[in-house]
N, CA, C and O atoms as a DFTB+ gen file, in Angstrom:
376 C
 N C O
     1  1      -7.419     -46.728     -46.108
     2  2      -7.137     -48.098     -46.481
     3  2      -6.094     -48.648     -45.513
     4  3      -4.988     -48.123     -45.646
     5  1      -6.203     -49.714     -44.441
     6  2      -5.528     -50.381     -43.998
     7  2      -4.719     -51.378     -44.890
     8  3      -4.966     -51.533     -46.086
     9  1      -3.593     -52.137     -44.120
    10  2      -2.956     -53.423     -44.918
    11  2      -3.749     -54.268     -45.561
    12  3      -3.681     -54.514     -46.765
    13  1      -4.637     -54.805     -44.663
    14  2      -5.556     -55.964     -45.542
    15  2      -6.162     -55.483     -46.605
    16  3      -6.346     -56.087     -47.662
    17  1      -6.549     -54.153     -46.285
    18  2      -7.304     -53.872     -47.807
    19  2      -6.023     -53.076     -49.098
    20  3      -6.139     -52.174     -49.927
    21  1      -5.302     -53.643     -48.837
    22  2      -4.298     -52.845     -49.739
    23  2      -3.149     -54.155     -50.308
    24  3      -2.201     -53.972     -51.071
    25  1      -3.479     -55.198     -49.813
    26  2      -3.554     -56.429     -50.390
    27  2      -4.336     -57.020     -50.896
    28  3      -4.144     -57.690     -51.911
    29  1      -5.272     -56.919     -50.371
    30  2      -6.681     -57.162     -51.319
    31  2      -6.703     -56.459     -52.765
    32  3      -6.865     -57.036     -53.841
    33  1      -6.493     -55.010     -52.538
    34  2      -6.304     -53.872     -54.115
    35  2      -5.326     -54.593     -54.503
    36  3      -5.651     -55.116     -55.569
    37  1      -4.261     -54.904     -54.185
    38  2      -2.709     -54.829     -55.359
    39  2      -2.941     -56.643     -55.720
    40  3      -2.053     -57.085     -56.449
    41  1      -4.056     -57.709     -55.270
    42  2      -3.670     -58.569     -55.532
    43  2      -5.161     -59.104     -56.438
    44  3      -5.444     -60.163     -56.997
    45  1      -5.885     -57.831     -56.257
    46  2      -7.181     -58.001     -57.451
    47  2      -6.873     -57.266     -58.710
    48  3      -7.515     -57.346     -59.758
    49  1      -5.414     -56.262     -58.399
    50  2      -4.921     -55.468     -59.839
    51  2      -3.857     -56.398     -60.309
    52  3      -3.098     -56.020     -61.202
    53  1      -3.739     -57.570     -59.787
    54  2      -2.886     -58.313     -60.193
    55  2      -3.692     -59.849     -60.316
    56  3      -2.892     -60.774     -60.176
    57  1      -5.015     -60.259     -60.534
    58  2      -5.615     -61.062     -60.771
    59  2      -4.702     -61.588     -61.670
    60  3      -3.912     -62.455     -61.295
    61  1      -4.709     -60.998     -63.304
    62  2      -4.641     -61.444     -65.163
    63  2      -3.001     -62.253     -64.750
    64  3      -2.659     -63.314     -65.273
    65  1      -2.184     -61.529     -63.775
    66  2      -0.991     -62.019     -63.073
    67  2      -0.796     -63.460     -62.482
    68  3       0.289     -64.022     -62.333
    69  1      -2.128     -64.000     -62.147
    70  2      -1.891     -64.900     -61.401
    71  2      -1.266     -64.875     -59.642
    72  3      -0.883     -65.854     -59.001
    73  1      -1.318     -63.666     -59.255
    74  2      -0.751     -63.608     -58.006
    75  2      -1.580     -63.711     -56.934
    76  3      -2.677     -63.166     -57.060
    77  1      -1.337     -64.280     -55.890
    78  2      -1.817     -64.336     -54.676
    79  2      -1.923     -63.494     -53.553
    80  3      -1.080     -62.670     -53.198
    81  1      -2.925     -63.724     -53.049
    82  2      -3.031     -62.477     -51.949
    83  2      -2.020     -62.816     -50.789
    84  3      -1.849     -61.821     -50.085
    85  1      -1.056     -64.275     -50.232
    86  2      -0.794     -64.668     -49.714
    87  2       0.814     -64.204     -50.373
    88  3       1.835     -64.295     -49.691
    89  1       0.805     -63.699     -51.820
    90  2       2.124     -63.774     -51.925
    91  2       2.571     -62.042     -52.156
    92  3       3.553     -61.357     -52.445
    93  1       1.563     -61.946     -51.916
    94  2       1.398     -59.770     -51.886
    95  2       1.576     -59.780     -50.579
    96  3       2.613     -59.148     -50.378
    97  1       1.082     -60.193     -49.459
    98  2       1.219     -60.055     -48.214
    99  2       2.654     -60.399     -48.112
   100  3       3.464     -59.675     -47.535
   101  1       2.896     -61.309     -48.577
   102  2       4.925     -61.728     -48.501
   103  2       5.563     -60.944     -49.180
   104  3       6.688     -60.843     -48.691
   105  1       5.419     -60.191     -50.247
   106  2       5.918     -59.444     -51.118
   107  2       6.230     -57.712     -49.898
   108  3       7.167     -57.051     -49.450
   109  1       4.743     -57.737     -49.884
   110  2       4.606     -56.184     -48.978
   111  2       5.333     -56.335     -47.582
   112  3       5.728     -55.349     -46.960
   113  1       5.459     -57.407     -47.208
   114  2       5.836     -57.503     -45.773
   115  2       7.718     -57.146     -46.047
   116  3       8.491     -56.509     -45.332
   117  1       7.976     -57.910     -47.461
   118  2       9.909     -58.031     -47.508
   119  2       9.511     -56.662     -47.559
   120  3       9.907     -56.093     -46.542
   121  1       8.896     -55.909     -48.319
   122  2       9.516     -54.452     -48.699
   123  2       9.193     -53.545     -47.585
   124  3       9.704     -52.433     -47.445
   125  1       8.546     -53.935     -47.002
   126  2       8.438     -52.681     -45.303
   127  2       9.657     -52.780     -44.781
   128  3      10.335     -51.782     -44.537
   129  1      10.164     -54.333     -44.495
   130  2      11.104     -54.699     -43.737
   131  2      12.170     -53.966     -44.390
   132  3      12.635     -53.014     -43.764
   133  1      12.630     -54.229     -45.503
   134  2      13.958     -53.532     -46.238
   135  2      13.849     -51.558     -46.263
   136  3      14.446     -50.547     -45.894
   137  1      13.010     -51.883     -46.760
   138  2      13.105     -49.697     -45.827
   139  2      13.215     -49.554     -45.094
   140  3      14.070     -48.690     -44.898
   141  1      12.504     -50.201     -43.734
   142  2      12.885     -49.917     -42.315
   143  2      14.494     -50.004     -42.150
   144  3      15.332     -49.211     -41.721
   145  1      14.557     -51.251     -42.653
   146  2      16.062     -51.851     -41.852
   147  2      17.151     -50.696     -43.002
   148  3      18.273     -50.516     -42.529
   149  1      16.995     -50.271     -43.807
   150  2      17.954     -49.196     -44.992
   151  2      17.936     -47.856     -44.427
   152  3      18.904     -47.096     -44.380
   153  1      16.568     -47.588     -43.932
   154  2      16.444     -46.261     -43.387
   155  2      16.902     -46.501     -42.329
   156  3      17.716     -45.580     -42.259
   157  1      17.025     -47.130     -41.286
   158  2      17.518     -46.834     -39.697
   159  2      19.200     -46.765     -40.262
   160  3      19.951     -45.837     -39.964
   161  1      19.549     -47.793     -41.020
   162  2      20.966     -47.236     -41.576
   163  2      21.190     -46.671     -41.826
   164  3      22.393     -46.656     -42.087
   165  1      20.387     -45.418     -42.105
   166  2      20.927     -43.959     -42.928
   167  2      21.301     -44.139     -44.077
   168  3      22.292     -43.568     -44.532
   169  1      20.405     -45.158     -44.904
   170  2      20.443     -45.212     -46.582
   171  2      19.313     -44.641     -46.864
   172  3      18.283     -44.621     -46.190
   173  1      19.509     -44.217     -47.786
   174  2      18.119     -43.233     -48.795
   175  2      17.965     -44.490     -49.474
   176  3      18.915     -45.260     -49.610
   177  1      16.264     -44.850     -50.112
   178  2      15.595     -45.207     -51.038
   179  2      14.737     -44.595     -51.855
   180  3      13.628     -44.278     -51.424
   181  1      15.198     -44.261     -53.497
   182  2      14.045     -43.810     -53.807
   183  2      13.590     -44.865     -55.059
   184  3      14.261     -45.551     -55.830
   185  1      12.312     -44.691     -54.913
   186  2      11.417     -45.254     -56.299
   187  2      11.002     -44.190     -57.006
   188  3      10.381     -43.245     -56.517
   189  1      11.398     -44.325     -58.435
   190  2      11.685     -43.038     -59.072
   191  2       9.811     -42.958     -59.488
   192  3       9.196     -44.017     -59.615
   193  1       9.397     -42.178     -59.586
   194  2       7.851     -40.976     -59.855
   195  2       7.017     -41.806     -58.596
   196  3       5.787     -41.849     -58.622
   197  1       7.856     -42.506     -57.418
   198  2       6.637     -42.364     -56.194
   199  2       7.014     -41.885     -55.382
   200  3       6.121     -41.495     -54.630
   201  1       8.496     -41.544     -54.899
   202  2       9.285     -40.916     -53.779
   203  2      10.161     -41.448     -53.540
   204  3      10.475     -42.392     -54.264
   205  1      10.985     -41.092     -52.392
   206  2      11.945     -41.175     -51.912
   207  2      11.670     -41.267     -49.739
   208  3      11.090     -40.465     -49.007
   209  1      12.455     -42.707     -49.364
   210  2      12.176     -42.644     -47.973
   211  2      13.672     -42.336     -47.429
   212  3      14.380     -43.141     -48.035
   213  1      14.510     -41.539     -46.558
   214  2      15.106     -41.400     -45.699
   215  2      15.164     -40.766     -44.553
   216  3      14.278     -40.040     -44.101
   217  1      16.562     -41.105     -43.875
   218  2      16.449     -40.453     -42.375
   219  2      16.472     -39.354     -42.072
   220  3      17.247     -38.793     -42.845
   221  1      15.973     -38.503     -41.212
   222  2      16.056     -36.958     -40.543
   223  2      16.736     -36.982     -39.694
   224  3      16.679     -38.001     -39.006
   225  1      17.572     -36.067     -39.352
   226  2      18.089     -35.953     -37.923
   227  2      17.780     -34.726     -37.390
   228  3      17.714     -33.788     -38.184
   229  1      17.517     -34.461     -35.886
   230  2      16.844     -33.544     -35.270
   231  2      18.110     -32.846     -34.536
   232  3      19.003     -33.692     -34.504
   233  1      18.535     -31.655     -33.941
   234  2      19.520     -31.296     -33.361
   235  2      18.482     -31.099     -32.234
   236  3      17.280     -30.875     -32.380
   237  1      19.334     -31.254     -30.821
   238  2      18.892     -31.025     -29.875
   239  2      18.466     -29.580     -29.538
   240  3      19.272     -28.650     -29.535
   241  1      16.995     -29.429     -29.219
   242  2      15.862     -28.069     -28.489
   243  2      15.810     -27.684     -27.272
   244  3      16.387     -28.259     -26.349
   245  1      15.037     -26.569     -27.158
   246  2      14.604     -26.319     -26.206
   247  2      13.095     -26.390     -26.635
   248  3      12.874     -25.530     -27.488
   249  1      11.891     -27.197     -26.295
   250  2      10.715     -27.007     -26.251
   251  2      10.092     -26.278     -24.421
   252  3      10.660     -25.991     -23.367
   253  1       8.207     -26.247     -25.100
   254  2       8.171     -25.205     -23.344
   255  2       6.625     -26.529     -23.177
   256  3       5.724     -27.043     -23.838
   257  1       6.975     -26.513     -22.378
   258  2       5.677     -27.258     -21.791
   259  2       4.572     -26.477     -21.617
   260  3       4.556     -25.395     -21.031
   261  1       3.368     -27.197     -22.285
   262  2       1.942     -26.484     -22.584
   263  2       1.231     -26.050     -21.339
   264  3       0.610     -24.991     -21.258
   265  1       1.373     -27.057     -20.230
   266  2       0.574     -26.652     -19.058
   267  2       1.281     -25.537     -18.481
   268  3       0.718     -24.446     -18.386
   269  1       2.452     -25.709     -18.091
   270  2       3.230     -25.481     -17.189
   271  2       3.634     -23.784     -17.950
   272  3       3.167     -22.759     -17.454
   273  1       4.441     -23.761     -19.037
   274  2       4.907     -23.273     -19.694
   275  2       6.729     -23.020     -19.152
   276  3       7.349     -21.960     -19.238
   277  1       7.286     -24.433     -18.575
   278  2       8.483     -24.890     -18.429
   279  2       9.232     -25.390     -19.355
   280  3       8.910     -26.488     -19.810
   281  1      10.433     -24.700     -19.872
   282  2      11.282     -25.202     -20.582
   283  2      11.918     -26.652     -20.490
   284  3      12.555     -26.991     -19.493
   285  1      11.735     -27.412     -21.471
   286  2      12.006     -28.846     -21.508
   287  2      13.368     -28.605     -22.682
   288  3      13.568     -27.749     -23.543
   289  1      14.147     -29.818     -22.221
   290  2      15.870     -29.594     -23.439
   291  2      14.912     -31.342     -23.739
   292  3      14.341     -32.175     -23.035
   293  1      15.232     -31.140     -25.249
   294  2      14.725     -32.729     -26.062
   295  2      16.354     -32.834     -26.840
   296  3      16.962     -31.893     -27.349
   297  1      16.764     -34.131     -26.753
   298  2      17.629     -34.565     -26.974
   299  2      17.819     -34.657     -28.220
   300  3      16.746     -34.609     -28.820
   301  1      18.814     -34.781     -28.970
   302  2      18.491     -34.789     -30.658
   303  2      18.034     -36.312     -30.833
   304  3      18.293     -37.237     -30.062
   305  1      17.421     -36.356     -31.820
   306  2      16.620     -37.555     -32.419
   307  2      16.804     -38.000     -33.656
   308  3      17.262     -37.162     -34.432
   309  1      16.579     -39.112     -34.104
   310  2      16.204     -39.177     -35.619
   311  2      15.178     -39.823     -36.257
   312  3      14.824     -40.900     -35.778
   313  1      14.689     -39.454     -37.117
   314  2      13.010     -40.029     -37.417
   315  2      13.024     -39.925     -39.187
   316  3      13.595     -39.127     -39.931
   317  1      11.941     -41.353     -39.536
   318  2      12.003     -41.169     -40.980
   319  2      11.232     -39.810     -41.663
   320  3      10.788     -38.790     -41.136
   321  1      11.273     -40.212     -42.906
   322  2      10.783     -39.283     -44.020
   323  2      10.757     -39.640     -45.605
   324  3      11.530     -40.101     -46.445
   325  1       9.417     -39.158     -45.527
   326  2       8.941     -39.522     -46.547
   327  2       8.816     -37.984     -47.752
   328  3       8.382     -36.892     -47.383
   329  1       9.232     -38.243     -48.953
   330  2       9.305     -37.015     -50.182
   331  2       8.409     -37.450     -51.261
   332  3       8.849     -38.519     -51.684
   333  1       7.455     -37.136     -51.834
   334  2       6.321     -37.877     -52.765
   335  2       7.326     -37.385     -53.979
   336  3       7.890     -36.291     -53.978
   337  1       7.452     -38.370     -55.002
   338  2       7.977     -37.798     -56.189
   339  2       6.717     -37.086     -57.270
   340  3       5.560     -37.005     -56.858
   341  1       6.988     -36.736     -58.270
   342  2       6.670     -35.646     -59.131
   343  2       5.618     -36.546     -59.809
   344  3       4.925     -35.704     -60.380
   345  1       5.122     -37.653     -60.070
   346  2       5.012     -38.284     -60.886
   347  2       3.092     -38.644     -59.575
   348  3       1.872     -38.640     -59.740
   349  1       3.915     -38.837     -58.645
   350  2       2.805     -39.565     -57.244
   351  2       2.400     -37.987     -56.872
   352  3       1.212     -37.970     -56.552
   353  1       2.896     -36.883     -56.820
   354  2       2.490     -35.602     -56.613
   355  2       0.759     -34.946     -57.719
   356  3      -0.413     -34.599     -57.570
   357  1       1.902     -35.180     -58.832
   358  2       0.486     -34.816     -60.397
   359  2      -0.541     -35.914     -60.220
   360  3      -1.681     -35.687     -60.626
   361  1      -0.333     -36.789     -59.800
   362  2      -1.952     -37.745     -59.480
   363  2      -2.479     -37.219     -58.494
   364  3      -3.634     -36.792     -58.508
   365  1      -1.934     -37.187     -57.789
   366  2      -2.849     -36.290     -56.414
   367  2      -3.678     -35.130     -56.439
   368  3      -4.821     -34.950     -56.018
   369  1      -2.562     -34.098     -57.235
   370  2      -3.427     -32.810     -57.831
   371  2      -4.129     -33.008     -59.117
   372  3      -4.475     -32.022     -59.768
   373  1      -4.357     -34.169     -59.516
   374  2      -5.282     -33.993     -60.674
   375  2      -6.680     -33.716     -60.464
   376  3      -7.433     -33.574     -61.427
């Protein structure tokens, strides 16, 4: 499921609502934006039984290059992450 079709779902499960697909697209767009911009801050968000998004930090490696098999140094990094809560987990394994 891409974006469009995942506005399309949340704004046909929200028909009896009266909501718009124009205002799910505005809705979904604030809430990407506010995790992104919380997580690059190094704030945790969680929504309790769907997960939790925060930052990782990587300490700097040594990886080996596949062709070559030359040692490469990778700088430390930081990258998001995503934790499914308990609740978004038991739907999955049902």
């Amino acid at each position: 499921m891409n974006k469009t079709e995942l506005i399309d779902a949340v704004a046909a499960a929200s028909k009896d609502a009266g909501i718009k697909k124009t205002d799910v697209a505005t809705i979904l767009d604030s809430l990407t934006n506010v995790i992104q911009d919380e997580v690059a801050k190094g704030e945790k968000i969680q929504i309790t039984g769907f997960g939790s998004f925060e930052r990782k930090e990587r300490g700097a490696r040594v990886v080996k290059n596949p062709r070559t098999g030359e040692d490469i140094n990778v700088g430390p990094s930081k990258s998001p992450s995503f934790s499914a809560g308990s609740v978004f987990k038991e739907k999955v394994n049902k």
